[in-house]
C-alpha positions in Angstrom: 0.0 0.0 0.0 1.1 3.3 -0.6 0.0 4.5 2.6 2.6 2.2 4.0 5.6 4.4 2.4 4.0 7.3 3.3 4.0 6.4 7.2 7.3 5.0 6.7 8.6 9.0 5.8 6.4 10.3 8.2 7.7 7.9 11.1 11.0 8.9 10.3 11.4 12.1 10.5 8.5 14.3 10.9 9.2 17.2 12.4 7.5 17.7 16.0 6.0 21.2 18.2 8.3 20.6 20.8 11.5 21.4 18.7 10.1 24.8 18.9 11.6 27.5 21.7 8.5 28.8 21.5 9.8 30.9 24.6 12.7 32.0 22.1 10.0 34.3 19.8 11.4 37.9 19.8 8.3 39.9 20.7 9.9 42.9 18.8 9.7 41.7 16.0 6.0 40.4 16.0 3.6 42.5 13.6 0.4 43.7 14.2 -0.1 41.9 10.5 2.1 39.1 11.9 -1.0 38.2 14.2 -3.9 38.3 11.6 -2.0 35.6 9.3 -1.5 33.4 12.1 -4.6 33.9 13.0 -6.1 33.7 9.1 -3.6 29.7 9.4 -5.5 28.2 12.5 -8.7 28.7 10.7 -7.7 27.8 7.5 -6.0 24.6 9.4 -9.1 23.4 11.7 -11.3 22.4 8.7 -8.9 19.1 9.0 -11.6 16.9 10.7 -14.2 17.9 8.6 -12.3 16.7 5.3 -10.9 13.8 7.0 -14.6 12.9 8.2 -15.4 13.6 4.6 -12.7 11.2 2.9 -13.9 8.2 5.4 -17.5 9.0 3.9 -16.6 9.8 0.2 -13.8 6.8 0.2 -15.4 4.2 2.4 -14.1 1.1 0.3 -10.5 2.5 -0.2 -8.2 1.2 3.1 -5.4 2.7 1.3 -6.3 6.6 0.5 -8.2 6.3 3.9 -5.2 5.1 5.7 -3.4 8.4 4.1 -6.2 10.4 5.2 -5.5 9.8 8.7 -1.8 10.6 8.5 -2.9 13.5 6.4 -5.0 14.6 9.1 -2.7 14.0 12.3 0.2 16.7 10.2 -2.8 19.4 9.5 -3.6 19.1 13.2 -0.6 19.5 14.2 -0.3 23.0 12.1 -3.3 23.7 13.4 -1.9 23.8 17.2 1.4 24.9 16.3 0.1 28.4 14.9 -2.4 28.1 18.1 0.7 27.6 20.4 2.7 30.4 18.6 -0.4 32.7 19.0 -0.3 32.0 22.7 2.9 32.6 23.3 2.8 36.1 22.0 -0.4 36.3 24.6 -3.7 36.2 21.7 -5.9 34.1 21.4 -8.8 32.3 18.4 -12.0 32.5 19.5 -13.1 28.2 19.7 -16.4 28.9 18.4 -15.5 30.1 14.9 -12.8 26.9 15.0 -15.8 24.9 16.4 -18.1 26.4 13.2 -15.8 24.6 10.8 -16.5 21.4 12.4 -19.3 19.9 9.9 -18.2 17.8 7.0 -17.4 18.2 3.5 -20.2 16.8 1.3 -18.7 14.4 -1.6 -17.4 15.9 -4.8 -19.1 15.5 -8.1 -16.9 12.7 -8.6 -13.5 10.8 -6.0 -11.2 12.6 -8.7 -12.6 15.8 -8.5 -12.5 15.3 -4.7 -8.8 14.6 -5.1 -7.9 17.3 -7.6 -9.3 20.0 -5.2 -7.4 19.1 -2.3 -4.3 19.3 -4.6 -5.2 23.1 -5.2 -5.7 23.0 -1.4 -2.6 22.3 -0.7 -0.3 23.9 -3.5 -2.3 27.2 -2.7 -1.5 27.1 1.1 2.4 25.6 0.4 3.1 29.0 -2.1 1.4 30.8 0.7 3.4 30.0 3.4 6.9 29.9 1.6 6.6 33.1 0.3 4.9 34.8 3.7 8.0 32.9 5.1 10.5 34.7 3.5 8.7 38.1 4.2 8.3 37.2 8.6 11.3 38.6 9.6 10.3 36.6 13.2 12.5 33.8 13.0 10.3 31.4 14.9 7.1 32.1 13.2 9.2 32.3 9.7 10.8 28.6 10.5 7.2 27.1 11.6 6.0 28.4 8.3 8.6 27.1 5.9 7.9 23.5 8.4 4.4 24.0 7.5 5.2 25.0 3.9 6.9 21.9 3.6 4.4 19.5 4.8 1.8 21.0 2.2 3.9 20.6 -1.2 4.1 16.7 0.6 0.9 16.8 0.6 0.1 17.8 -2.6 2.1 15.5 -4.1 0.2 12.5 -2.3 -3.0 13.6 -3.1 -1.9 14.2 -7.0 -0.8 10.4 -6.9 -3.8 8.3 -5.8 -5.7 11.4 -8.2 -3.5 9.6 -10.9 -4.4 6.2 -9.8 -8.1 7.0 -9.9 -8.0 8.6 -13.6 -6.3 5.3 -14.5 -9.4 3.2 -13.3 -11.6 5.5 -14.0 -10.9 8.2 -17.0 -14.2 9.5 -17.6 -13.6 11.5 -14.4 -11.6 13.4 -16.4 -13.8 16.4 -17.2 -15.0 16.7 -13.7 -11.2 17.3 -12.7 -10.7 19.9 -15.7 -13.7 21.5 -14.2 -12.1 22.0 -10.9 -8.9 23.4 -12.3 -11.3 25.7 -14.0 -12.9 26.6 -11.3 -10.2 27.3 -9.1 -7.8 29.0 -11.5 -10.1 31.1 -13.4 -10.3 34.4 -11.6 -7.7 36.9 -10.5 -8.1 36.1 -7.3 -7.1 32.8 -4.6 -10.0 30.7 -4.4 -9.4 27.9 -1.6 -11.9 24.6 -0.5 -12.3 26.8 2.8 -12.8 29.9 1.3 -15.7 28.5 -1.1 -17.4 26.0 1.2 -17.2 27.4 4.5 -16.9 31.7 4.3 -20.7 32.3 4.7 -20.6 30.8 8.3 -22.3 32.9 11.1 -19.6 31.8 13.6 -17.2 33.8 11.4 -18.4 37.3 11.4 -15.8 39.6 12.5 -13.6 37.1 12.7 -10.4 36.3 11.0 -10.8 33.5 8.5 -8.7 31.9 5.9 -9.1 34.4 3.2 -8.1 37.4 5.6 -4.7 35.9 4.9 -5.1 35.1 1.8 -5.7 39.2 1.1 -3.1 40.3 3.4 -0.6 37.8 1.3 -2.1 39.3 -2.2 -1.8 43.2 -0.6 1.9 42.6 0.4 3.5 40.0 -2.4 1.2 41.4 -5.7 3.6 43.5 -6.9 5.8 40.3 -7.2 3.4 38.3 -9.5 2.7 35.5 -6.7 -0.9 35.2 -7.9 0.7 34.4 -11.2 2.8 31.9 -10.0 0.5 30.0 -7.8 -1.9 29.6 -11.1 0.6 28.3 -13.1 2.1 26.3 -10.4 -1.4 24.7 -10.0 -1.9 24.3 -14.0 2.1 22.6 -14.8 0.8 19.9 -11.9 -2.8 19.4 -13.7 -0.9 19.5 -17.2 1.2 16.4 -15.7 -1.4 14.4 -14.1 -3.5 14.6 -17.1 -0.9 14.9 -19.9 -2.8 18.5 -21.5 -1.3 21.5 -22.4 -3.2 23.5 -19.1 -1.2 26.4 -19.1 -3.8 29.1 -20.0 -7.7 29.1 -19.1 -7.9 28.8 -22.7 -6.4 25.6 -23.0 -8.1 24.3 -19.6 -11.4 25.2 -21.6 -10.7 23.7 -24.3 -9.4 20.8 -22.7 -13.0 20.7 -20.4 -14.5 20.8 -24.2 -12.9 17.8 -25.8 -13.6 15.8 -22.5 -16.9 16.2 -22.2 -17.7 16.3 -26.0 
């Protein structure tokens, strides 16, 4: 099983909270902005056990992804009390009823590919996110937790972009609902995350910091450097290889999304 290798890595060397002086943070250099994208991170990171409650529905005869999921799940936990810890070290504080709000599961996707192809995005969008914010923190903790957390996401991308190629094998005429996706995703000038779209209309959530708060802090701060640009293209070269199309414009997705479903 594949899930077998992956625990293998994982078991090995896995990075763990308490390498963290979290008592070493220099306080002088901790942003006002600093606060709001760790913040923006525990939210984004606390939809975990509702996808992971999702796979186990959506993927109930598959041992193998499901055994991934769980691993999966135990890393995005973990980010999801590391930037709590860091935030409480620095004496703030998320409020647990908007992390509570996130709670319910993800309904199934139109199909298991296009289920797999959006937590791809997922985790290529929030992997650019946090290596580039990382270079831009000039706090070294919260910097080095980031590029940790950085790490773990372009992992997970690549995991979820294999058993997405296993299930296009067995079951190509899934194809157009993952070109869909892509489109979906990529089309606008703009970051469009599986948070942001199923869970941003949430009453728990007003007034409070939620993924996409980040996500327009990162845009305000790094636009000038094209990293909207690069994340789309990122996310199309990975589609282009799991599917072997030319993806590299909307164009050619929609034309692509065309042939498939002519």
């Amino acid at each position: 099983m594949h899930s077998l290798d992956i625990f293998r890595h994982y078991d090995r060397g896995h990075w763990r909270l308490a390498e963290f002086s979290l008592d070493g943070i220099d306080r002088s250099l901790v942003k006002p902005e600093y606060i709001t994208l760790v913040k923006s991170a525990v939210m984004g990171e606390s939809n975990v056990i509702a996808a992971v409650h999702g796979f186990m529905n959506e993927f109930i005869d598959d041992y193998d992804f499901s055994a991934f999921a769980v691993i999966w799940g135990y890393q995005e936990v973990q980010h999801h009390y590391a930037f709590t810890s860091y935030l409480e070290a620095v004496g703030e504080s998320v409020d647990s009823r908007a992390v509570a709000a996130m709670r319910a599961p993800y309904e199934p996707g139109s199909t298991r590919s296009a289920t797999l192809a959006t937590n791809i995005i997922s985790e290529l969008t929030v992997n650019h996110v946090y290596r580039s914010v990382a270079a831009w923190v000039q706090e070294p903790v919260l910097a080095d937790l980031l590029l940790r957390a950085g790490r773990d996401e372009a992992a997970h991308a690549r995991e979820f972009r294999h058993y997405a190629a296993q299930r296009l094998r067995s079951h190509p005429d899934e194809l157009a609902s993952v070109l869909e996706t892509l489109y979906f995703y990529t089309a606008d000038e703009k970051i469009k995350h599986p948070v942001s779209v199923f869970k941003s209309g949430l009453d728990a959530l007003s007034g409070h910091e939620t993924i996409d708060t980040g996500f327009q802090l990162f845009l305000d701060r790094m636009a000038a450097h094209g990293e909207l640009d690069a994340l789309q293209s990122k996310i199309r070269r990975t589609f282009g290889g799991l599917t072997d199309l030319d993806l590299s414009s909307n164009g050619k997705v929609r034309r692509a999304l065309a042939g498939a479903l002519g």
